[in-house]
N, C-alpha and C positions, 0 to 999 in steps of 0.2 A: 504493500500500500504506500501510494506516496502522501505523507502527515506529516504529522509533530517531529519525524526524526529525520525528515528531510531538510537539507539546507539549501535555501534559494542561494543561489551565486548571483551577485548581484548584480557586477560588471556584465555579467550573459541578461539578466531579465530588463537592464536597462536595454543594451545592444540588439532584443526582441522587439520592445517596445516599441524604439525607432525603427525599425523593419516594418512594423504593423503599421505605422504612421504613414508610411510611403506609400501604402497602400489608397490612403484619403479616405472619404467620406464613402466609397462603393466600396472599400474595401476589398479591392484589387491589385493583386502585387506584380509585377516584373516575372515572367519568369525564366529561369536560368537556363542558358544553351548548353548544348553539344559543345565541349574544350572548358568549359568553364572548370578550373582543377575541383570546385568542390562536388562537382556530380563523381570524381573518380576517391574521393575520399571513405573511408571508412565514420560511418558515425559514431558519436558517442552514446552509449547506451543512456537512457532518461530514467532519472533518480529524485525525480522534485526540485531542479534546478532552478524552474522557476515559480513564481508566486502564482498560486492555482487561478488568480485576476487573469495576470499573464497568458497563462497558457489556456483559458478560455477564449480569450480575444483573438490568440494564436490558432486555435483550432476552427473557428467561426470563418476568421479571415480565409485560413485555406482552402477551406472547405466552398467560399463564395470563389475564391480564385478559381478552382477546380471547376463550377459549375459553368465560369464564365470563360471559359477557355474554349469549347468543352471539353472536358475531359471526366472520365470514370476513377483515375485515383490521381494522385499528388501527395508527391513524399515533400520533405521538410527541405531535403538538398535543394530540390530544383524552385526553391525560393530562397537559395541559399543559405542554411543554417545546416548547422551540422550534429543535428540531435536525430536519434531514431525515434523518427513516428511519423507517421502518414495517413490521410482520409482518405478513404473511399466509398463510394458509391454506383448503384448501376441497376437497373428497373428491366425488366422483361417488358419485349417487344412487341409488334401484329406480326410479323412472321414468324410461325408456327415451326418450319419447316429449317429454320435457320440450324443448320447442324452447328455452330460453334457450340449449342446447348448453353444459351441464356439465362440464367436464372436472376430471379428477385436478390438483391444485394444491397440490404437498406445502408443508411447511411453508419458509417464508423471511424472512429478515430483508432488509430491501431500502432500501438508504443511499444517497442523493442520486439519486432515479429518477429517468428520464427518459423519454418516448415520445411516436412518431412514428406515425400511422396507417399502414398498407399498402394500398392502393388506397382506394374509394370509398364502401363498403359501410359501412354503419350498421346498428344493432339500434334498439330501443324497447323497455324494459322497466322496472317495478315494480323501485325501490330503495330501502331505508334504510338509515337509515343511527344508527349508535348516540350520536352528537350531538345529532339530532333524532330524539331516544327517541317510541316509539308511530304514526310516520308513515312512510307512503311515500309516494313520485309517480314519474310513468313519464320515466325520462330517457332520450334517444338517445345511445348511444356508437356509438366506432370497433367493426368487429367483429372487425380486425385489428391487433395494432400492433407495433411493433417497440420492446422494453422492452429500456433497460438500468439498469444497478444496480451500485453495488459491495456485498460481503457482510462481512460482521464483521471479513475478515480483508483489506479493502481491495481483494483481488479484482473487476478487472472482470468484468459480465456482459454478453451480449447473447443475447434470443432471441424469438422471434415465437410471438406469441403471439394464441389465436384466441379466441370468444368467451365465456363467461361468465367463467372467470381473465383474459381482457385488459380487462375490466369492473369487474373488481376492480382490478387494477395502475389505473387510467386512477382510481379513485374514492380509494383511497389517495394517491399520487399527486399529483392537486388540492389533497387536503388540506394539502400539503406547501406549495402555494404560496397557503394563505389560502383555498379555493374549497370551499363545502360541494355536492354534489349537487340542493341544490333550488335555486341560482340560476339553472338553465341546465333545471329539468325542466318540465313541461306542467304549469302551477300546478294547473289545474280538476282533474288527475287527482288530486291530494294527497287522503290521508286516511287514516283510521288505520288502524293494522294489524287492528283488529278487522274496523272496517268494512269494510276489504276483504276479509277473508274471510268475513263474514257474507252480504257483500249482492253484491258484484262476482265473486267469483273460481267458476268453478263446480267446480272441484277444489283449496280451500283449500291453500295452503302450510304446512306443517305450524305449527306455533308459534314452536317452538325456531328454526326455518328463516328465518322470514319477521321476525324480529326485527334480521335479520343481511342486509343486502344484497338486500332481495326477498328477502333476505337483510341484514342488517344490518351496516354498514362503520363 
């Protein structure tokens, strides 16, 4: 639990503060590219660094950043900070038929995650990611995994999770330890979001969609 035996670091909860601020009155922040050294950093594991104020305001903001991008998650790097924890979210679709297997993926804030696959099985599919703004390429994940997390109020989590939300936890996640999505995907497939809806996709992903994770992360 993050409480009474946590110590805010101050110099960090101020250094947050002003990050939030930049965001203005929408509460939308900047956010960070492809080269930028801290997307290839390792984070620091979250211990109550900051004042639980703090890290509310922290959570809200990223979470309006993420909607307003769009995108389905957003780690703390690609706004620059170097703490483990990331939102996400992501709502099932009208196509029925979408084999990515979509599921309901309410909203969460998700602090020092961790995950393990469940059996053998893998997927292949069309990712971006909002780092590397305008691109995707086809990465294989787990199609199963077993995610844990603590939540804002230090609470453990554990749950199993299947494929298109365990695609997302597995891409958030990475980011946390330095790792963008396109070092591990099928380079040749990379290309822009246009072009792949133009020229490859025969039932386009919608715009707003495919900005975000095959969606945009």
């Amino acid at each position: 639990m993050f409480g009474k035996n946590s110590k805010v670091d101050i110099a960090l909860n101020r250094d947050v503060e002003q990050l939030i601020k930049t965001g203005g009155k929408e509460h939308i922040l900047p956010i960070v590219q492809a080269g930028e050294p801290v997307l290839r950093q390792q984070t620091v594991a979250y211990a109550g660094q900051l004042s639980r104020k703090t890290l509310d305001k922290l959570i809200d903001t990223m979470h309006t950043t993420m909607l307003e991008a769009p995108g389905v998650g957003l780690a703390a790097t690609q706004i620059g900070l170097g703490l483990a924890l990331a939102v996400v979210e992501d709502h099932i679709r009208d196509d029925e038929d979408d084999p990515r297997e979509i599921g309901e993926f309410p909203f969460h804030v998700i602090i020092n995650p961790s995950y393990e696959p469940i059996g053998e099985e893998t997927r292949s599919f069309y990712e971006g990611c909002l780092s590397f703004d305008g691109y995707q390429a086809v990465r294989k994940r787990w199609l199963d995994i077993t995610a844990r997390w603590q939540d804002e109020d230090g609470k453990q989590h554990e749950e199993h999770l299947h494929g298109w939300p365990a695609r997302i936890f597995q891409h958030e996640t990475d980011h946390l330890s330095g790792e963008l999505y396109i070092d591990k995907a099928e380079i040749r497939s990379l290309a822009t979001t246009e072009n792949l809806e133009d020229l490859w996709a025969d039932d386009p992903v919608p715009t707003e969609a495919a900005e975000e994770l095959g969606f945009a992360l």
